[in-house]
GUDOKOL-999358 format. One line per field, with one value per residue (C-alpha): residue number from 1; chain; x, y, z. Coordinates in pm, 1 decimal, decimal comma, always signed. Layout:
N
resi	c(NUM	...)
chain	c(A	...)
c1	c(X	...)
c2	c(Y	...)
c3	c(Z	...)
***
This chain:
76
resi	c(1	2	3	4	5	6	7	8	9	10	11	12	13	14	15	16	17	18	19	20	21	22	23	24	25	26	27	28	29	30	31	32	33	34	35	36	37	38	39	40	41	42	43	44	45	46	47	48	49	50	51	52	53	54	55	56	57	58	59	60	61	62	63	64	65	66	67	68	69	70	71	72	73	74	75	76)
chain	c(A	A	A	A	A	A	A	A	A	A	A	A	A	A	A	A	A	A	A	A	A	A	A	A	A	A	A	A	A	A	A	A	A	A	A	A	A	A	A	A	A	A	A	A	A	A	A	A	A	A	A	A	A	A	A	A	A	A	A	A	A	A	A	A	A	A	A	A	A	A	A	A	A	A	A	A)
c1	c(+7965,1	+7905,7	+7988,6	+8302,8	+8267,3	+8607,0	+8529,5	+8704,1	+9015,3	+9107,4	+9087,3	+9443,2	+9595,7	+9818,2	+10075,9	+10398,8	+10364,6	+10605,9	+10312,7	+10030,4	+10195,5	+10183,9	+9876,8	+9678,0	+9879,2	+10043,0	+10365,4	+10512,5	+10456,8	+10087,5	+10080,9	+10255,6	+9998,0	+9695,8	+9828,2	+9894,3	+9573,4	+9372,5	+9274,0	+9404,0	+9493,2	+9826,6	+9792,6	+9846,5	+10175,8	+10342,1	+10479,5	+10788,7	+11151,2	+11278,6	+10893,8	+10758,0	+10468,8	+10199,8	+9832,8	+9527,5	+9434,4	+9036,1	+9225,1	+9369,1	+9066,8	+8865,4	+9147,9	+9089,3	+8729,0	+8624,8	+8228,4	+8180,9	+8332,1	+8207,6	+8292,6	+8073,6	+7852,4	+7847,1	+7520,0	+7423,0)
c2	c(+9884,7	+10017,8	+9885,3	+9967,4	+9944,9	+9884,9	+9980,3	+9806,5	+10009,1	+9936,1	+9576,5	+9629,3	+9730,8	+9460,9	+9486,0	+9327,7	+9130,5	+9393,8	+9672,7	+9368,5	+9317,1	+9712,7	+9788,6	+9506,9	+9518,5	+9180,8	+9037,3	+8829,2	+8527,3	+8584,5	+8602,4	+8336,9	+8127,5	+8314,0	+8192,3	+7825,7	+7781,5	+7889,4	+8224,3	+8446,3	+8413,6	+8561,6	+8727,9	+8394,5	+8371,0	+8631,4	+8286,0	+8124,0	+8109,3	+8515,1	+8589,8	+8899,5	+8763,9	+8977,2	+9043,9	+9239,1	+9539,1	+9312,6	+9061,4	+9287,0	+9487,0	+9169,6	+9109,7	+9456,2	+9502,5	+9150,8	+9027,4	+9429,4	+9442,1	+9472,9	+9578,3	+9819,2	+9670,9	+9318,8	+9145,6	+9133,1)
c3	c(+12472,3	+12055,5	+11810,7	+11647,1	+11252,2	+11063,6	+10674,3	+10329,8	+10376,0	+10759,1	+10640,1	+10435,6	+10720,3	+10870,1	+11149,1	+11231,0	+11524,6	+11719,1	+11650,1	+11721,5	+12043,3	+12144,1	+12016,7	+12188,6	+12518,1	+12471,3	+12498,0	+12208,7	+12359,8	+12373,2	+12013,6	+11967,9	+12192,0	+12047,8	+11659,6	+11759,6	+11956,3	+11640,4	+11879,2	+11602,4	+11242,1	+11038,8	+10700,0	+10452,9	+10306,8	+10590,9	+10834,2	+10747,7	+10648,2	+10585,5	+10608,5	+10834,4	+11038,8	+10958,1	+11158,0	+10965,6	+11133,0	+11191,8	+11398,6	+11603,8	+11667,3	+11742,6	+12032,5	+12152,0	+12116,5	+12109,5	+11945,8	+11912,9	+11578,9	+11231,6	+10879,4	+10684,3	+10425,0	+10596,8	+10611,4	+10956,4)
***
């Protein structure tokens, strides 16, 4: 499998989990597991009272692609 390469501006992407959940062919419920079992990571400050649950656009490709990702300029 290649690599996939995400560069500075994918990184500001987030998602909603609703668009998380379609994107990486999971159900909400997943997500929910994933986030408490320390599997995935929200965007800090997007989980609590009146608060959208947010996902960055690297998490969700790490779901999808796994170990195969990388952003540009990182130190290998």
């Amino acid at each position: 499998m290649s690599e996939i390469v995400l560069d500075r501006n994918d990184l500001l992407r987030t998602y909603t989990a609703g668009e998380f959940c379609e994107r990486a062919g999971v159900s909400r419920r997943t997500l929910d597991r994933m986030l408490s079992r320390g599997e995935l990571q929200a965007v800090p400050g997007s989980r609590g009272n009146g608060k959208t649950l947010r996902i960055s656009a690297l998490e969700l490709a790490r779901v999808i692609y796994g170990d195969s990702v990388s952003v540009a300029g990182d130190a290998q």
